[in-house]
C-alpha positions in Angstrom: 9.0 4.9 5.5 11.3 7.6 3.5 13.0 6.6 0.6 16.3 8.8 -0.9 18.0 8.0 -4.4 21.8 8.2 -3.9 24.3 8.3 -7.4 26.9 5.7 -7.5 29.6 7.9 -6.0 27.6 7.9 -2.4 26.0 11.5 -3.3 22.3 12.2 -2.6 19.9 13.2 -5.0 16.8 13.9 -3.1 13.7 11.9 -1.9 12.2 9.2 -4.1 8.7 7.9 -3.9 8.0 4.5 -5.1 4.9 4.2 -7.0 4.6 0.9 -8.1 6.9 -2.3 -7.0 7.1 -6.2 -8.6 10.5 -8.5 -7.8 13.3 -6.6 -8.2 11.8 -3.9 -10.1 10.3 -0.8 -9.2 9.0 2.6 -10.6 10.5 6.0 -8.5 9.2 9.3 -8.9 11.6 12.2 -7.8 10.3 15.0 -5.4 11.7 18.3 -5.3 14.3 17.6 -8.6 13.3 21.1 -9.3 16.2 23.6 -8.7 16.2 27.2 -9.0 13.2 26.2 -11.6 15.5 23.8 -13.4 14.7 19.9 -13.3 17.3 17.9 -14.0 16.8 14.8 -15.7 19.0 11.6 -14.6 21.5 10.0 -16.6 20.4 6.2 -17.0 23.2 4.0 -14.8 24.1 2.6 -11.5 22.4 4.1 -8.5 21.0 3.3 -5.0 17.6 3.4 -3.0 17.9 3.4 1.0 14.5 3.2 2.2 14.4 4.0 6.4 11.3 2.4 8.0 9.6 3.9 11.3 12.1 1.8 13.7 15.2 3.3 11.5 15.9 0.0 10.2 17.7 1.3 6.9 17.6 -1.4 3.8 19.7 0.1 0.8 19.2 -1.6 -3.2 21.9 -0.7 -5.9 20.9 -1.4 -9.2 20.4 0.1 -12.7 17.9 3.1 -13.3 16.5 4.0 -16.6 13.5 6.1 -17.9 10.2 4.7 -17.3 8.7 4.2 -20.8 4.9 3.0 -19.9 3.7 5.6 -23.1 4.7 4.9 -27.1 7.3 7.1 -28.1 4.4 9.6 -29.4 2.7 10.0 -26.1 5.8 9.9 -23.9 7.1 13.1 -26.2 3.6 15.0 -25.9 3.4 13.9 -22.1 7.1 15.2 -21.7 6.4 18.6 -23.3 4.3 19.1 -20.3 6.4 18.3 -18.4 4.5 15.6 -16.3 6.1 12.5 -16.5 10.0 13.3 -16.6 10.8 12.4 -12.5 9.5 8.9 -12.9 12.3 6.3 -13.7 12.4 2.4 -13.4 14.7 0.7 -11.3 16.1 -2.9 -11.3 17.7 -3.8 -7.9 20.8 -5.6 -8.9 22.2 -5.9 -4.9 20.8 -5.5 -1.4 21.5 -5.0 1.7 20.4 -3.8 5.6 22.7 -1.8 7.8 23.3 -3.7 11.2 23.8 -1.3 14.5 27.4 -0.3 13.5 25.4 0.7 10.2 27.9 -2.1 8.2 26.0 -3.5 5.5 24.6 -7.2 5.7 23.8 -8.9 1.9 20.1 -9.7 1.4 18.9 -12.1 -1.3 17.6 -9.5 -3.8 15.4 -12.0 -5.4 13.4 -12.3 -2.0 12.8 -8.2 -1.9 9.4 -7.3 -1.1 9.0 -4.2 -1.3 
């Protein structure tokens, strides 16, 4: 399955891979943020994951997405001069839904995500 991060104006900001999920929370890593040898670093806010499965079946979670802060402040700053850990972000699904044939969305209990 492919999973894209979208801001909360609809515009997409690239693929996402999830690398570790519990509930409604889950920790993203962005791939390919780098532009023109830039990386951009995301405001925290409201944004939304649409994950496409092998049969297209598209399942899309709005929600808040912050920083991921697994390190102390000290690490985190010595890992971030490196530059290693600034695409990974935490995100708390708020909503969810699928997209039916006519791709209209259909509400799914988000506490019942498992993903």
């Amino acid at each position: 399955s492919s999973c894209f991060l979208f801001n909360k104006d609809g515009q997409a900001l690239g693929e996402v891979l999830v690398m570790q999920s519990a509930g409604k929370t889950s920790v993203i890593r962005r791939m390919g943020e780098i532009r023109q040898g830039k990386r951009f670093l995301l405001t925290p806010g409201q944004f939304e994951l649409r994950f496409t499965d092998q049969s297209k079946s598209v399942v899309i979670l709005s929600g808040e997405l912050k920083r991921e802060k697994n390190l102390s402040d000290d690490e985190a700053s010595k890992e971030e001069s490196k530059g290693t850990r600034d695409g990974d972000y935490e995100f708390e699904a708020k909503e969810a839904w699928w997209l039916d044939q006519s791709e209209v969305r259909q509400a799914l209990p988000v506490n019942e995500l498992a993903r």
